[in-house]
N, C-alpha and C positions, 0 to 999 in steps of 0.2 A: 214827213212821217204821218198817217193816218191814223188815230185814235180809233178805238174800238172800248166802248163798256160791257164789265163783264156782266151776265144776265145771272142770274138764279138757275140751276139745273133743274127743270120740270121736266115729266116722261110727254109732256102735251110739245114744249118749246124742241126738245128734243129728237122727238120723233122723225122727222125728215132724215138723220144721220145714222139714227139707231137705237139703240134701248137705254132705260135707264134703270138700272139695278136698286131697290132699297125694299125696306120692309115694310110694306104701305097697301094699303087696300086690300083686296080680297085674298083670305088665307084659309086653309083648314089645320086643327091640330092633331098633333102627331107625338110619340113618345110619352102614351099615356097623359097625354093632354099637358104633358108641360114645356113643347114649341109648336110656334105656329110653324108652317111649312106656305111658302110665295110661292106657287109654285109656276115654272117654266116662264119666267122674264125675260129671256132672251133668244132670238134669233139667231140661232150661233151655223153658218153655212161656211163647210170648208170645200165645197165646190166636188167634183166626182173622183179628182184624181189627189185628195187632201184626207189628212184626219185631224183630229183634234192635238193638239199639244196643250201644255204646260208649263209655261217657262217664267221664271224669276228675275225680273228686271230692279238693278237697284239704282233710281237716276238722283243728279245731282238737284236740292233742291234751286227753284227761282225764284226771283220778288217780283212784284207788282211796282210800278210798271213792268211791260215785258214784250221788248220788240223782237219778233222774227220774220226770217223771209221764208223758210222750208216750210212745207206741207207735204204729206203722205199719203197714199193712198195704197189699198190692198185688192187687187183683182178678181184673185180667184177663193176669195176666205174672209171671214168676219175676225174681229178683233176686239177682245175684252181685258179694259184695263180694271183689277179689282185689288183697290189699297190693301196694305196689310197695315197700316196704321189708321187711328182715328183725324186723319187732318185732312182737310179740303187740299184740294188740286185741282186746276184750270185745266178746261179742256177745248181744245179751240178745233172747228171744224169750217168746211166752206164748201156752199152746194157746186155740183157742177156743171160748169157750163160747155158745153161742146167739147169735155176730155181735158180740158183745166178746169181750176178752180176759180170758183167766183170769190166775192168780197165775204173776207172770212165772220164768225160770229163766234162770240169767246164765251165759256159756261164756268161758273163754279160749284164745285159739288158743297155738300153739306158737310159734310165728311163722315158721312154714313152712308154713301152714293156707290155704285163702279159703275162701269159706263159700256156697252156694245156696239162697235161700227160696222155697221153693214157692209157689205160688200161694195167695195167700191168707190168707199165715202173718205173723200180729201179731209183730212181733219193732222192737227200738229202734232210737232213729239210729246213723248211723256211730260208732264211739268208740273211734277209738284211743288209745292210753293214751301212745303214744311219737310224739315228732317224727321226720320228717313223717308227715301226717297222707294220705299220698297212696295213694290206690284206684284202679285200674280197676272200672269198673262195667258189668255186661253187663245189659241189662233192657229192657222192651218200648216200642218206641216206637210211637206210634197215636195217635190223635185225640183220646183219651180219656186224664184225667189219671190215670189209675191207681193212684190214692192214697188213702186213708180213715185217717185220724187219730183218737185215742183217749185222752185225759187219764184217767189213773185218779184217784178223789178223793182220795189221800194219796199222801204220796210215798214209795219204794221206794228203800232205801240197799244200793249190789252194796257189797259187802268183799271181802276178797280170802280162800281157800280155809280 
């Protein structure tokens, strides 16, 4: 089993996979000046033959440690996982190497985070680490199942920092 430490979610560490969502840097305000407005943090492409969806995912939570083999990937459409609670959740992603995945790198949010995968980008299931387990989820919907699956041959244990 291969250990992996999880990093801190930064928009700089992150960048290669995709966005990171929070309330951070440059803003203007709005509502008679009582919110600030982030505006356009995300990259959201559902490809020509996609639109945008919205859908409610409610997953079970995990502990740390936390081994898996499965990785995902989304072809034709970005994907945005955005907590509906305040608790951190691990996000694990892994650059790719010639149409698999490389050696995975594991993120925890703050929990004031959600996260946008680019198109493309091998990265794990939902996993939140605290109840409830509940997500909005922004990502392409189209005819097409958008999904390609990936077992690595051993299993990969995240720990915690």
């Amino acid at each position: 089993m291969t250990p992996i430490k999880t990093e801190p979610l930064t928009a700089a560490a992150f960048a290669p996979f995709g966005d990171v969502l929070e309330a951070a840097g440059d803003f203007r305000l709005i509502n008679e000046s009582m919110c600030q407005r982030h505006h356009d943090r995300a990259k959201l492409d559902f490809g020509p033959e996609g639109r945008a969806g919205i859908s409610i995912f409610n997953a079970q939570p995990r502990a740390l440690p936390y081994d898996f083999t499965l990785v995902e990937r989304h072809p034709d459409g970005s994907q945005a996982f955005v907590p509906m609670s305040e608790h951190p959740f691990l996000v694990i992603v892994a650059p790719d190497r010639g149409g698999t995945p490389g050696t995975p790198r594991a993120f925890l949010t703050n929990g004031a985070q959600a996260i946008n995968f680019h198109i493309g980008t091998w990265h794990g299931v939902l996993t939140p680490l605290h109840a409830p387990g509940l997500f909005a989820v922004i990502d392409r919907i189209g005819r097409t199942a958008n999904l390609e699956e990936y077992r690595y041959g051993h299993p990969w244990r995240i720990i915690g920092p």
